[in-house]
C-alpha positions as CSV (number, residue, x, y, z in Angstrom):
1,X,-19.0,-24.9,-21.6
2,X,-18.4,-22.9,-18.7
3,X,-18.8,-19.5,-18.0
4,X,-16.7,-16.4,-19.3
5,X,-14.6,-13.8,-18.1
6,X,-14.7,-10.7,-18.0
7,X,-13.8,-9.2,-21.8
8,X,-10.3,-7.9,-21.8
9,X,-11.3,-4.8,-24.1
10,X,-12.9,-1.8,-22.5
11,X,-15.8,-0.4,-24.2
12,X,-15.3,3.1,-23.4
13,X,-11.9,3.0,-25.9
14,X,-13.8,2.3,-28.3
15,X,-16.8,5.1,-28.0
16,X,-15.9,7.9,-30.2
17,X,-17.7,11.7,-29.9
18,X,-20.4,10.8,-32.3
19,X,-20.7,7.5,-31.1
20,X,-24.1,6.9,-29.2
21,X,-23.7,4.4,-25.9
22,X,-25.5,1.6,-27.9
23,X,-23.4,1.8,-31.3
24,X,-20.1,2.1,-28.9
25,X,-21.6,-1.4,-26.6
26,X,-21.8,-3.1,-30.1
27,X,-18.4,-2.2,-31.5
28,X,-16.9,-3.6,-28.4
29,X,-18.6,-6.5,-28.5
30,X,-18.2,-7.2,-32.4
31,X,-14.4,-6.4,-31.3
32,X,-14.5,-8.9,-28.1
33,X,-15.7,-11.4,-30.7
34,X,-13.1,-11.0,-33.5
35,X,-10.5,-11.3,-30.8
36,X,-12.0,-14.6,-29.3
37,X,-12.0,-16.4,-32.7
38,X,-8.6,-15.3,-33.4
39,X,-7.5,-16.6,-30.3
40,X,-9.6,-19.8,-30.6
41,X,-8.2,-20.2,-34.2
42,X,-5.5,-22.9,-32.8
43,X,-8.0,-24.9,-31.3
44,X,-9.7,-25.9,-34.3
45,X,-7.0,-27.8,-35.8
46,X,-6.1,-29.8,-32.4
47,X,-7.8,-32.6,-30.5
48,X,-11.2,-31.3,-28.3
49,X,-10.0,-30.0,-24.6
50,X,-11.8,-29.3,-21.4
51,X,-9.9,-26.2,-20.5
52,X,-8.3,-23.6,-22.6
53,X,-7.3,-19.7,-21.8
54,X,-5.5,-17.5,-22.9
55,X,-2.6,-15.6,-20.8
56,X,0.2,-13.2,-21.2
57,X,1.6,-9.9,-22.1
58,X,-0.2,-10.3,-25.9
59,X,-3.8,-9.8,-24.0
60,X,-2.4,-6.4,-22.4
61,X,-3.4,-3.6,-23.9
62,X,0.2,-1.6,-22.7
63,X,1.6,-4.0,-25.1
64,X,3.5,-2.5,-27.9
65,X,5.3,-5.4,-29.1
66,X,2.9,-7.3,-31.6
67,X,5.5,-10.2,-32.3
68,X,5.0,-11.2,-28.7
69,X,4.0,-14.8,-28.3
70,X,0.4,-16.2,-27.7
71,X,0.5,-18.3,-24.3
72,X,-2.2,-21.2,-23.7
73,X,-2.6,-23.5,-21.5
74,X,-4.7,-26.4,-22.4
75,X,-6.3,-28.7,-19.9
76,X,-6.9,-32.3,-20.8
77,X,-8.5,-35.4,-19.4
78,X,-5.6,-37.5,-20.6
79,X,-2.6,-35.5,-21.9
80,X,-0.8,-39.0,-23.2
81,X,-4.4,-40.0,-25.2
82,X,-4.6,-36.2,-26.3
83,X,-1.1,-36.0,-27.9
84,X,-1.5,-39.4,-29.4
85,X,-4.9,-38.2,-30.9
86,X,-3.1,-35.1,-32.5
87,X,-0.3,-37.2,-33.8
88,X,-3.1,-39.0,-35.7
89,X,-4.0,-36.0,-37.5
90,X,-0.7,-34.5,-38.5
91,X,-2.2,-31.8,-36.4
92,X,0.3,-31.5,-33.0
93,X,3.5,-28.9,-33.7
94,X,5.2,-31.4,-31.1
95,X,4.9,-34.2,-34.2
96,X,6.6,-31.9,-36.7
97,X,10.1,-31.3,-37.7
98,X,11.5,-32.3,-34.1
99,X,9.4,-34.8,-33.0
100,X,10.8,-38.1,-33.5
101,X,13.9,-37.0,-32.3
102,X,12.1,-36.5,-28.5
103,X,12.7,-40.4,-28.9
104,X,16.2,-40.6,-28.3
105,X,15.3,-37.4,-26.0
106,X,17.4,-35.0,-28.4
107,X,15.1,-32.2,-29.2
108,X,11.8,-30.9,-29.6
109,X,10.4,-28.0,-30.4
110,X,12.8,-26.2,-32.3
111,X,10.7,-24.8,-34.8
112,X,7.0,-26.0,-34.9
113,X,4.0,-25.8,-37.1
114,X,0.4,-26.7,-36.9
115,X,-0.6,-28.1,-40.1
116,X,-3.3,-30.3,-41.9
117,X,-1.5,-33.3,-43.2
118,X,-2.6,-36.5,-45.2
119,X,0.6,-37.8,-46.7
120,X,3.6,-39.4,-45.6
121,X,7.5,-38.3,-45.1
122,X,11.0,-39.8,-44.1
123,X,12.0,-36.1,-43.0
124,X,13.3,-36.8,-39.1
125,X,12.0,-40.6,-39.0
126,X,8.3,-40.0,-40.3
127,X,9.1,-42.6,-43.0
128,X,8.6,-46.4,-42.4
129,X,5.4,-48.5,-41.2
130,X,2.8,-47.2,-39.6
131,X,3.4,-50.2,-36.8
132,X,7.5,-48.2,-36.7
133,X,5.7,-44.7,-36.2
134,X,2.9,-45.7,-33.9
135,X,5.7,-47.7,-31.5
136,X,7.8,-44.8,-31.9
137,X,4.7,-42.5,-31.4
138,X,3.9,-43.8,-27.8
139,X,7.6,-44.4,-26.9
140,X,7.4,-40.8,-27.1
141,X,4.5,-39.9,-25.6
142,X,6.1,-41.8,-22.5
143,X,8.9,-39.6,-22.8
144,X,6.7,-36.4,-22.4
145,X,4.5,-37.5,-19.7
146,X,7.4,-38.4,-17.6
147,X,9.5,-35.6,-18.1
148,X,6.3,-33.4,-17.1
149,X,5.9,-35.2,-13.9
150,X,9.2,-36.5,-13.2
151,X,11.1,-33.4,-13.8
152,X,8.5,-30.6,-14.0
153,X,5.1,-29.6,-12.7
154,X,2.9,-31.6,-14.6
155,X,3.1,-29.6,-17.5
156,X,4.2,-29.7,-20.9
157,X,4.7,-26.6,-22.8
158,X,5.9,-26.6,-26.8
159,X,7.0,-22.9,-27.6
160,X,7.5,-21.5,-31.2
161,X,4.6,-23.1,-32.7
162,X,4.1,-21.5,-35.8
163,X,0.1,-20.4,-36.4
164,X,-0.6,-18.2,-39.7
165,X,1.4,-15.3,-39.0
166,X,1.9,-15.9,-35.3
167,X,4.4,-17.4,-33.1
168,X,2.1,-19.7,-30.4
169,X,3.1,-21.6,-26.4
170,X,0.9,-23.8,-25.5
171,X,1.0,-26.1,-22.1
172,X,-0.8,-29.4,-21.8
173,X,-1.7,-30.6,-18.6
174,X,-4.3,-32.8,-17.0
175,X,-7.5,-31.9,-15.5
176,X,-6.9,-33.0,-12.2
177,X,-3.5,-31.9,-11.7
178,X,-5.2,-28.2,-12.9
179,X,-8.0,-28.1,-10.3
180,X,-5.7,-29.3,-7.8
181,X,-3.2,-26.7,-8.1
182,X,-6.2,-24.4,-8.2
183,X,-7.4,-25.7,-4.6
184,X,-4.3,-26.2,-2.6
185,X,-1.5,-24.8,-4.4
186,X,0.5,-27.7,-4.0
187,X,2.7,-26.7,-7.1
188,X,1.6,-23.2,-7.3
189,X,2.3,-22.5,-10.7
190,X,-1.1,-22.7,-13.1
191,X,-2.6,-21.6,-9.9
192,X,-0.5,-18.5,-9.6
193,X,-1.2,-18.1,-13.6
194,X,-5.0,-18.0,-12.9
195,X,-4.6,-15.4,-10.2
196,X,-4.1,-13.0,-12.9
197,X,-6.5,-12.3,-15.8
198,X,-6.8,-14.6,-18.6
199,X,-9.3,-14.8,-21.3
200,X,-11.0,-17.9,-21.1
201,X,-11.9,-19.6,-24.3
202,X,-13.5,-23.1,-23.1
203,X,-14.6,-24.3,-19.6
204,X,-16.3,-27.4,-19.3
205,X,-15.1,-28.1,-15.8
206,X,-16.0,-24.7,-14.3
207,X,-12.3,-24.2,-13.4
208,X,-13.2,-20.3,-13.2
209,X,-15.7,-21.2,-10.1
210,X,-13.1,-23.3,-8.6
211,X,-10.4,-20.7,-9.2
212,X,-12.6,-18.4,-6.9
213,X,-11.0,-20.2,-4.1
214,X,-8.3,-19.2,-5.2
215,X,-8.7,-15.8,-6.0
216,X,-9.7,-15.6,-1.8
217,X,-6.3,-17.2,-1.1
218,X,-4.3,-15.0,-3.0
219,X,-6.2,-11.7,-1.7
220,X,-5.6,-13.1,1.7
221,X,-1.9,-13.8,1.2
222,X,-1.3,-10.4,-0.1
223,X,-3.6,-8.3,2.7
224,X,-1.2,-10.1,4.7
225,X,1.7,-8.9,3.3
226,X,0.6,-5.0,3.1
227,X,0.5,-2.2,5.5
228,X,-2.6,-0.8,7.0
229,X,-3.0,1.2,4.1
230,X,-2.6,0.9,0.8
231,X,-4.3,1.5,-3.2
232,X,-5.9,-0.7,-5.4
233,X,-3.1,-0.4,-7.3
234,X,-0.3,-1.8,-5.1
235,X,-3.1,-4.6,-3.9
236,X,-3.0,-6.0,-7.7
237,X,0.4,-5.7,-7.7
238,X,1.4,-7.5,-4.6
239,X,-1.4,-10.5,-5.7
240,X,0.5,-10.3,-9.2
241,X,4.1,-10.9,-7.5
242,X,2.9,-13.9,-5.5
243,X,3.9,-16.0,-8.2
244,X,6.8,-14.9,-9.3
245,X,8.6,-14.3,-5.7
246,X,11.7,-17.0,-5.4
247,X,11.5,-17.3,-9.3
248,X,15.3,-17.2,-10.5
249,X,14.0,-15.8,-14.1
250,X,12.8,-12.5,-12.1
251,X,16.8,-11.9,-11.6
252,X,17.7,-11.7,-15.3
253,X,15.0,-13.1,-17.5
254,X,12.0,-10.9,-16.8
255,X,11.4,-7.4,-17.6
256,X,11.7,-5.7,-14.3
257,X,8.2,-3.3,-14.7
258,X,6.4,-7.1,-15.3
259,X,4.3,-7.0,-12.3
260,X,3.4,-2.8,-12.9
261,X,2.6,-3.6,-16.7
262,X,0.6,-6.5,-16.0
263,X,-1.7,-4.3,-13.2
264,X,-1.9,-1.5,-15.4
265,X,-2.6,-3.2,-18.8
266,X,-5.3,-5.2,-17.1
267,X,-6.6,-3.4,-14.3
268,X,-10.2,-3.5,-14.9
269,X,-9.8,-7.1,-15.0
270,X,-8.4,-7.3,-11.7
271,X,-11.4,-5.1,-10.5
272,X,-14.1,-7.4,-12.0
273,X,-11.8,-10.5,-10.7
274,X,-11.4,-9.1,-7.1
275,X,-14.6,-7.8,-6.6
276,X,-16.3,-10.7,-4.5
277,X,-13.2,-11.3,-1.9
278,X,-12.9,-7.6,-1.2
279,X,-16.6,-7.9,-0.4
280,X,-16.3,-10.6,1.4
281,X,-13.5,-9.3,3.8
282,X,-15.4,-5.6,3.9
283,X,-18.6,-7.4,4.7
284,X,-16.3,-9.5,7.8
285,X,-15.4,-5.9,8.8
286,X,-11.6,-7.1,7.6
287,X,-11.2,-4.3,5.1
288,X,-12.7,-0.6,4.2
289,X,-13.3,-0.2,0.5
290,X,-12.5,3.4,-0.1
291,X,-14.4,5.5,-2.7
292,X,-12.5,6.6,-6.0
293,X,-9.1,8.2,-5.3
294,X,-9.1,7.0,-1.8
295,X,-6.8,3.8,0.0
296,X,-8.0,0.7,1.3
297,X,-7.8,0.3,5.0
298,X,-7.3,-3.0,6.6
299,X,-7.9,-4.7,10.3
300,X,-4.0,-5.5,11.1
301,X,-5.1,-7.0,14.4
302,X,-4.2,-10.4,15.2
303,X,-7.9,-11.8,14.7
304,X,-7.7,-10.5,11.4
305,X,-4.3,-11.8,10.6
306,X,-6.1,-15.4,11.7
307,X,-8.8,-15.0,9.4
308,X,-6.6,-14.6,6.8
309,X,-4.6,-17.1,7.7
310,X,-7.1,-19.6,7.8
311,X,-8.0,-18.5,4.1
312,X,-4.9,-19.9,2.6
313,X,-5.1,-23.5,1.3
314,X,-3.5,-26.4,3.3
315,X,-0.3,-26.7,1.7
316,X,0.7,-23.3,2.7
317,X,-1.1,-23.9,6.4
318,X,0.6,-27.8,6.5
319,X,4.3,-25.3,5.6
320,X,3.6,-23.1,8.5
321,X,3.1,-25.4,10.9
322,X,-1.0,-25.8,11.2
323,X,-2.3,-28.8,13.1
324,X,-6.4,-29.6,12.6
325,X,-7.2,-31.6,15.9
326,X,-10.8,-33.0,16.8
327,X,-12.4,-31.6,19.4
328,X,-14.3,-33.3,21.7
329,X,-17.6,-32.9,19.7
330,X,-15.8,-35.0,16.6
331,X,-15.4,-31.3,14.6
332,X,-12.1,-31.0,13.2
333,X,-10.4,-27.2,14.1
334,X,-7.3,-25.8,13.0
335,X,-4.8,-25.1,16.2
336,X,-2.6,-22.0,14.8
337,X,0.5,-20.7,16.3
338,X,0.2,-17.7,14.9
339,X,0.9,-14.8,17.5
340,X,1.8,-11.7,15.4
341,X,1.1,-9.8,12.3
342,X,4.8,-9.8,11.6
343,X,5.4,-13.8,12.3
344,X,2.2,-14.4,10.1
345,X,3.2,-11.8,6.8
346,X,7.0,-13.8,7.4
347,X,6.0,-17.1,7.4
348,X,4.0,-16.7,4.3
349,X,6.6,-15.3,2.8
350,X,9.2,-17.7,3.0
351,X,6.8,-20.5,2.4
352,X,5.5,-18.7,-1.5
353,X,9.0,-18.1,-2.4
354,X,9.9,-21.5,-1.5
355,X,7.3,-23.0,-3.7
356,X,8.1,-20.8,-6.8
357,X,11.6,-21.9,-6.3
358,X,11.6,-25.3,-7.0
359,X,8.3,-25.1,-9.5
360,X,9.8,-23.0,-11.3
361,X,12.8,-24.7,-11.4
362,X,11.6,-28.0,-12.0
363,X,9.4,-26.5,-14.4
364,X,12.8,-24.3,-16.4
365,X,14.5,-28.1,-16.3
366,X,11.2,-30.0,-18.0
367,X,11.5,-27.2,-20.7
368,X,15.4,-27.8,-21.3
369,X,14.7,-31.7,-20.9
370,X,11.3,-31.7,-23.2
371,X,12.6,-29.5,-25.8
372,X,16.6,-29.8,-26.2
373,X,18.8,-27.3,-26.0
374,X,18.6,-25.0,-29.0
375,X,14.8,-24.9,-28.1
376,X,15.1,-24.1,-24.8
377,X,18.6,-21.3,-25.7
378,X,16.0,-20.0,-28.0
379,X,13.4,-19.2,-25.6
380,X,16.0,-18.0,-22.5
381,X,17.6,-15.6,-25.1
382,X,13.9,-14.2,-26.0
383,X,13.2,-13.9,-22.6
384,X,16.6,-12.0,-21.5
385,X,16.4,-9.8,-24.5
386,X,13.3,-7.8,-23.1
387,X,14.9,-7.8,-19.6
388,X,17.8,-6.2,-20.8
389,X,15.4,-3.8,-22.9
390,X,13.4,-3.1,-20.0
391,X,16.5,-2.3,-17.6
392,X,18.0,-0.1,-19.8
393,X,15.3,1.8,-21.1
């Protein structure tokens, strides 16, 4: 198992006036403890997986609404061999009420449970022979692996999974695809997940160290996309809109303060995320760190604007336009056309908002495909609900 991330829970909430430094430490982390085997409570009754965290607005600590969902994404070596081990066990909530009916590609997820199971039904086509259910079984596995990768990103999500007295998401996706999206943002969608804190529950792949990488890119793109001067504050929230600019949800499906209440439930986790690339770039004479209460100051010069530049992965460099010659030496260097601050911070634009377009919508069209249309109504009228709240609030 890999390493962790930072705790989500700060331990100075939790240090009351007759509470001694030492008895406060121990309360937060008997409280960081509780709330990792409540998260992790899902995972014990579903096949082993490499990766798991934990993300969305039920980890802030702004968070008022206590019905909100859980969000997990689960990485796997083989999501087909994964869901077919789960289906073994009665364990997966795609295999409950809804899930034969994904074989004629009707609906799925419409109301899910996890559950431990030993006997048999005929309630939506469970009845019959094992050799009818296992053929049906891996027709429909088909089904869900190519409606993740034909239609959507290479994930699979299954909302409204029922857990005790909690209403689950969880996404299944594979390994490689994960680390890849990490390293080049070719999709930019789990990437642009992992850009903003998660609690991390399993790791054996390291993806945290490998999401480094990408925690340089995305404080790169967003330097980029400020002025000379700016606080913490708008830094977090300019690396937490990367993923969501050219998403058609952010229109009428999102709460409008998404981006503030993300930075502000969670902004010590940015801090410990940032950290190293703000180093990195103040240590390259890039960027002023300022003490408390003061703004960051960055180099807007054109050799700066390179540097940064150079930082982002190759799908974004390969969208603007980067060649990588060979020199005469056999060395491989990137030949940039970038000749202003201005053309730079534009390019990168377009290029993000282009990329969340079409994952997102290819992603939006997996979920209506994968889970049918009262599944998918469901979720969309969840989702505009708190928009509306939030806008009229």
């Amino acid at each position: 198992m890999g390493s962790r991330p930072e705790p989500i829970v700060h331990d100075g909430d939790l240090n009351g006036p007759e509470r001694s430094p030492l008895v406060g430490a121990t309360a937060a982390a008997m409280e960081e403890h509780r709330r990792r085997a409540e998260l992790a409570g899902p995972l014990e009754l579903l096949p082993a997986v490499d990766f798991c965290c934990v993300y969305g607005s039920s980890l802030l600590r702004n968070n008022s609404d206590k019905t909100s969902m859980v969000d997990y994404i689960l990485g796997v070596a083989d999501p087909i061999q994964w869901h077919s081990e789960a289906s073994a066990s009665f364990l997966d909530g795609l295999l409950s009420e809804s899930a034969m009916n994904l074989t004629y590609m009707i609906v799925i997820g419409t109301n899910h449970r996890i559950w431990k199971g030993t006997g048999t039904t005929t309630r939506n086509g469970w009845g019959g022979s094992a050799r009818r259910r296992a053929l049906g079984f891996c027709y429909l596995f088909a089904q869900i692996n190519w409606v993740a990768y034909g239609i959507g990103v290479g994930v699979h999500f299954n909302p409204f999974v029922e857990w005790k007295d909690k209403m689950i998401k969880y996404g299944v996706v594979q390994m490689h695809d994960l680390a890849m999206d990490v390293l080049t943002w070719d999709r930019f969608y789990l990437s642009g997940r992992l850009q903003k804190p998660v609690q991390v529950l399993i790791d054996n792949w390291d993806i945290q160290k490998v999401n480094l990488i990408n925690l340089k890119a995305a404080t790169s793109a967003s330097l980029l996309l400020l002025p000379a001067k700016f606080s913490e504050e708008d830094l977090y929230a300019k690396i937490c809109s990367l993923s969501y600019m050219g998403d058609l949800r952010m229109l009428f499906a999102e709460d409008k303060n998404k981006v503030k209440n993300i930075v502000r439930g969670s902004f010590t986790s940015f801090q410990s995320m940032y950290k190293p690339s703000l180093q990195e770039f103040a240590a390259e004479g890039l960027l002023q760190i300022p003490s408390a209460g003061h703004e960051f100051e960055q180099d807007c010069g054109l050799s700066a604007t390179r540097n940064h530049f150079f930082s982002l992965p190759w799908t974004i460099q390969r969208r603007l336009g980067m060649k990588h010659e060979i020199d005469g030496s056999g060395i491989t260097k990137p030949q940039t056309i970038i000749t202003s601050r201005e053309l730079a911070a534009n390019r990168v634009t377009r290029s993000l908002r282009r990329l969340v377009m079409i994952s997102s919508a290819r992603q939006a069209m997996s979920g209506l495909a994968a889970t049918g249309g009262v599944a998918a109504a469901r979720y969309l009228a969840r989702k505009i609900s708190k928009a509306w709240k939030s806008r009229t609030s």
